[in-house]
Structure formats: C-alpha cells, structure tokens
C-alpha positions in Angstrom: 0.9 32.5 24.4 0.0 28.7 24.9 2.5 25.7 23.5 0.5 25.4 20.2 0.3 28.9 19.7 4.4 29.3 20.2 4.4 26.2 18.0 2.6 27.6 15.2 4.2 31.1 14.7 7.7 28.8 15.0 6.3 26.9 12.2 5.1 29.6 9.7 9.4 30.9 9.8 10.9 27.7 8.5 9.6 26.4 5.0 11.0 22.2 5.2 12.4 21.2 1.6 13.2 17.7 2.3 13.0 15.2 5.0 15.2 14.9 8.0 16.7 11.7 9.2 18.1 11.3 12.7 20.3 8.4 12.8 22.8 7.7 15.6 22.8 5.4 18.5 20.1 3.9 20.9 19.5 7.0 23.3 21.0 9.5 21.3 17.8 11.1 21.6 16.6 10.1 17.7 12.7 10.3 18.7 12.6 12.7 21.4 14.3 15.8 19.7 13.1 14.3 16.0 9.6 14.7 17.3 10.0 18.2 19.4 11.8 19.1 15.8 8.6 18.4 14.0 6.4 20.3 16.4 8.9 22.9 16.0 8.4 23.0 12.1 4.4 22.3 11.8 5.9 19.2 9.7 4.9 15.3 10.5 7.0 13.4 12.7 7.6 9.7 11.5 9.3 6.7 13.4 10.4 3.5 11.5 10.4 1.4 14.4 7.2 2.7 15.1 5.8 1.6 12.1 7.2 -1.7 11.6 6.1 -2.3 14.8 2.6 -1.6 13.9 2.6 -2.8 10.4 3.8 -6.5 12.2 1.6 -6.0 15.4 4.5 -6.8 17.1 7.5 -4.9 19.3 11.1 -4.9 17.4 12.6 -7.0 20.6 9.5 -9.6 19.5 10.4 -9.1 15.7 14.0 -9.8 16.8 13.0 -13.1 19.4 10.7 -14.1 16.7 12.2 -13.5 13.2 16.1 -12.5 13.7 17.9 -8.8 12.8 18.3 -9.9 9.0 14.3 -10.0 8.8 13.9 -7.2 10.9 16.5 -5.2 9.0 15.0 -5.8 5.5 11.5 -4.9 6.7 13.6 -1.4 8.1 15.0 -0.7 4.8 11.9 -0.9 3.0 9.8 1.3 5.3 12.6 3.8 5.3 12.2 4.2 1.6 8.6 4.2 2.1 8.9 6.7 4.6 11.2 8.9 2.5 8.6 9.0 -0.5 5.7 10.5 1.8 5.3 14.2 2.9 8.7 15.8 3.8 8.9 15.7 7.8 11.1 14.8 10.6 12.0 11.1 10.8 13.4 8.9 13.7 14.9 5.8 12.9 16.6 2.8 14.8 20.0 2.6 15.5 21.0 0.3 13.4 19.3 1.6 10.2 21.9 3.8 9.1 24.3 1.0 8.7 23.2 -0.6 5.7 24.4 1.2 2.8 21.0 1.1 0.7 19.7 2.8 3.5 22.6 5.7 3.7 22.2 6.4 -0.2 18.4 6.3 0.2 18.4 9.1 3.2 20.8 11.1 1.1 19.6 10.6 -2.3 16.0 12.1 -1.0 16.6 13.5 2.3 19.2 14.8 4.8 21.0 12.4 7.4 21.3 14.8 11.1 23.7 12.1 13.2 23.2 13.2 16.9 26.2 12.2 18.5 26.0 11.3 21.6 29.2 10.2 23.3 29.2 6.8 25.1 28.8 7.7 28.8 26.0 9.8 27.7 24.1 7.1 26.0 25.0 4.3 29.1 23.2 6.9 31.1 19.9 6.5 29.5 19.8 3.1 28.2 21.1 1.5 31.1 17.6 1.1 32.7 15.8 0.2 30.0 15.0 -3.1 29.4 13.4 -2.5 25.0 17.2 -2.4 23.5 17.4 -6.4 22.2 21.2 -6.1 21.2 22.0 -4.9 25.1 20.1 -7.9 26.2 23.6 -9.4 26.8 25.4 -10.7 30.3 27.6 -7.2 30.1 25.4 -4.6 28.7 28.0 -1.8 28.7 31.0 -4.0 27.1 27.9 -4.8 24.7 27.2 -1.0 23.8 31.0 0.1 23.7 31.2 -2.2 21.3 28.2 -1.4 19.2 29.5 2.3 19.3 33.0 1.4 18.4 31.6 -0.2 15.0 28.6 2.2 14.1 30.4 5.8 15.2 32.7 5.7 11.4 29.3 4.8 9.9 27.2 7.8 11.4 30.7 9.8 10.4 29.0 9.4 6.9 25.9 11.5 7.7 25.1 14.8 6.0 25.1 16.6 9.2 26.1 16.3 12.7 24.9 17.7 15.6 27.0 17.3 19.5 24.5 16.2 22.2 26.2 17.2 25.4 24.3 15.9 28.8 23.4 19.4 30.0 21.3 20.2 26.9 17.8 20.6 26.7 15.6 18.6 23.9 14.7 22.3 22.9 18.3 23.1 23.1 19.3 20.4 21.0 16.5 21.2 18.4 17.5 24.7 18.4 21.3 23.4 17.6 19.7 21.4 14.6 18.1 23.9 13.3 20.8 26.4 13.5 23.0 23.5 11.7 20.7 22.9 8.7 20.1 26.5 8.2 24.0 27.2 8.1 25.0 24.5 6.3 22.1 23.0 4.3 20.4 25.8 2.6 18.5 22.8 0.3 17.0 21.4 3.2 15.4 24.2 5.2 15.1 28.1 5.2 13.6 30.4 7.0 10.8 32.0 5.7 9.8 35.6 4.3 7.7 37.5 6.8 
C-alpha cells in the first residue's frame, strides 16, 4: 500500500467536526505533527505564520525587524479568526498566539486548542540551531527561552487539550497520541467513522 493510499483509508475512519489548534512553544512540534495530523485526517493543514508571511511578502523575523511584535501580533489575531471561519482542518500557529486572550476565546469558541507540551530541554534541543526564532535572537538564547516558557506554560495550561511530547516519540507517534486524546475526551471534535 503506498503513503497516499494508507493516508486515504486513515482518512475515510475519522469524520473532523471542528478545527484543531496546536498552540505551545517554538519547537514543540506545532507544524510538523499539525501537518502529519492533517494528512492523517484527509483535512487541510493551515499555518498562521505561514500566511501572514505570505499575505505581507515578508518572514515574521522581517515583520518583527520591520514593524515590531504589537503589529505582528494584531495581524496574527486577525488571520487566526480568519483561519478559524474556513473549512474545519488542522491549524499550526506561532508560539505566541495563544497568549492573547481574544485569540484563546476565538480557538475555543469555534475550534479546539491541542497544547503540545514540550518540556524545556526538549525544545532547547531543537531550537537551539536555528537561527528564524526573533525573540531568541538574544546574547543568552537559553536564559531567553526559560524565560519565555516560564511565562507562556500557565497560559497553554488554558488549552482544551493537552498532549506530552516526550523526545523519543515519533511525529506519527505523537499524532496517534492526539488523536487518541480528542477521541477520548472530545467527542464534539472528532469521531471515528461508521464503516
């Protein structure tokens, strides 16, 4: 059976009823298993940053240089909503997103937060060689992030759903624990479909 094949009889067993958030922290792993969740599903797989970086023909560290985070977050909180009226799918967005409270009500009001939380050695390891994070862009990047964690971890507390990213686990393995999550906890969100 080839990938798309596998991917399409996975699809036809879940039926998608509203959209999926991932929130959580830079390398938490937001696009990578939101988008192998998708493919998973058969449903679209959206990025914010993605498109305000497309909409502005620009990357978020330029939007940031150029513009500053209170611009860059407005623009975030009005894709997110834009985002959230299209067809139900998975959708990745930055790390700080989740912060602002219009944004939290918004994701919950029409969607489903899934925080992936990622402990802090876990995310050092794979942002700590990447130079496209604009808030680690600091003289002690790791101080930098421990901090950023300390403040945002009681705000991604507030999701709908969590889901543990340990360092040993797959992307498939994580999807498969997000999957098993919503199915066991959020009946309203997805369900598995009748033969």
């Amino acid at each position: 059976m080839s990938e798309n094949q596998q991917y399409q009889s996975n699809a036809t067993a879940f039926r998608l009823k509203k959209t999926v958030v991932m929130v959580g922290m830079m390398g938490a792993g937001k696009t990578a298993v939101g988008r192998a969740l998708a493919m998973r599903l058969g449903v679209p797989f959206l990025d914010s940053d993605a498109e305000i970086e497309s909409a502005a023909n620009m990357t978020v560290p330029e939007i940031f240089e150029r513009d500053g985070e209170p611009f860059f977050r407005a623009r975030e909180t009005q894709v997110i909503s834009r985002l959230l009226d299209e067809a139900r799918g998975i959708l990745s967005t930055g790390g700080g997103a989740f912060l602002a409270q219009e944004n939290r009500d918004n994701i919950t009001a029409r969607g489903v937060s899934v925080w992936l939380n990622a402990d802090l050695n876990l995310l050092w390891q794979r942002v700590r060689h990447k130079d496209t994070r604009p808030l680690l862009r600091t003289p002690d990047p790791r101080a930098t992030l421990a901090e950023i964690y300390a403040a945002r971890v009681p705000l991604y507390a507030q999701a709908d759903v969590e889901v543990v990213s340990k360092p040993d686990l797959s992307i498939e393995e994580m999807v498969d624990r997000v999957i098993e999550t919503l199915l066991r906890d959020r009946s309203d969100v997805l369900e598995v479909q009748d033969a």
